[in-house]
Every structure is written in C-alpha cells, then in structure tokens.
C-alpha positions, 0 to 999 in steps of 0.5 A: 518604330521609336525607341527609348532615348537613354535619358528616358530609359534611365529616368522611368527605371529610376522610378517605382511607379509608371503612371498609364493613361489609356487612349479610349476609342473616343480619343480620350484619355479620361483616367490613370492608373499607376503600375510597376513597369520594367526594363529589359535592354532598350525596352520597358515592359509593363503587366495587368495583375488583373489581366482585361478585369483591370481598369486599364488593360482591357481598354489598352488592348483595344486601341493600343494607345495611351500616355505614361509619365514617370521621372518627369518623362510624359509620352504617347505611347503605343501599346504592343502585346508580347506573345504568351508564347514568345518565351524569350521576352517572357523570361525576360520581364519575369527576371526584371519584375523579381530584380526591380521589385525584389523588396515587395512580396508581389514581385514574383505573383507579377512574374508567374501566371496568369499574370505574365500573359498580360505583357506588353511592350510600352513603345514611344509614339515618333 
C-alpha cells in the first residue's frame, strides 16, 4: 500500500480546501468538487456532509478511485471506507475535523452523525 510522503502531508494540510475527482465506472473523471479534508498521523480523511445524496461520494463508493489536488500536490488516488464501527479511527477524524476547522461553525456537524459514517481514507495510488 502507498503512503503519504511528508512533502505531500504537509502540503494538503496547509490548505482549507481538497479538491476530489471521482473515477466513473466508465473511466472517467468528469467533475470535481471541493471538501474539507483532514489529517490524523500519516493519513488524510475526508467526510460526505450529504452522505451517498452528495455528488461525489455515491460515486466514490462505487469505484474507489479518483483524483485529489491540494497545495499543488495532484494524485490518483483510492478511496478506503472507514468502518462506521471502528471507533478508533472515527474518534480520530472527528477530533481533526473540530481542530483543523475550528473557525467555522460546521466543524462539529462534520464530526457527529450521520456524517461521520460517511468516512474514508484517502490513500495514494503506487
């Protein structure tokens, strides 16, 4: 599995905003979206406010694939649900979604449900 170099952590979580391009089953990548994204360790997390009704995230769930950019870094990317379960990881990104957007009043909406089952890890395609 590919990680995250620290150029490319430090770069994305520097910036507000994470641009993501889901893959279509037809190969494509036709539209973008932006979205908060967060970090915890050597990972970034990112969350569907409007769970599989957004634009993006039904479509992520299906292929698991995309494209992000953000602080200049550009990559395919795969997309890796979090278990609604797996407290741990959960409790993680809901601290650093309120953390990383403490300013903005969605920061907690972002790290309660049902919003916090709609969590995956954003992992670097090799």
């Amino acid at each position: 599995m590919s990680t995250w170099t620290k150029d490319d952590l430090d770069r994305i979580n520097a910036q507000t905003y994470f641009t993501v391009g889901v893959t279509l089953p037809d190969g494509t990548t036709p539209k973008t979206v932006d979205i908060w994204s967060v970090p915890v360790g050597d990972q970034i997390f990112i969350r569907s406010y409007n769970g599989t009704a957004g634009k993006w995230y039904g479509p992520a769930l299906e292929t698991l694939r995309g494209r992000i950019s953000a602080g200049g870094v550009e990559k395919a990317v795969r997309f890796v649900p979090v278990p609604e379960d797996d407290e741990e990881a959960n409790q993680a990104v809901d601290a650093s979604y309120r953390e990383k957007y403490a300013d903005s009043e969605y920061s907690v909406m972002m790290s309660t449900e049902p919003v916090r089952r709609n969590t995956l890890e954003v992992v670097p395609e090799d």
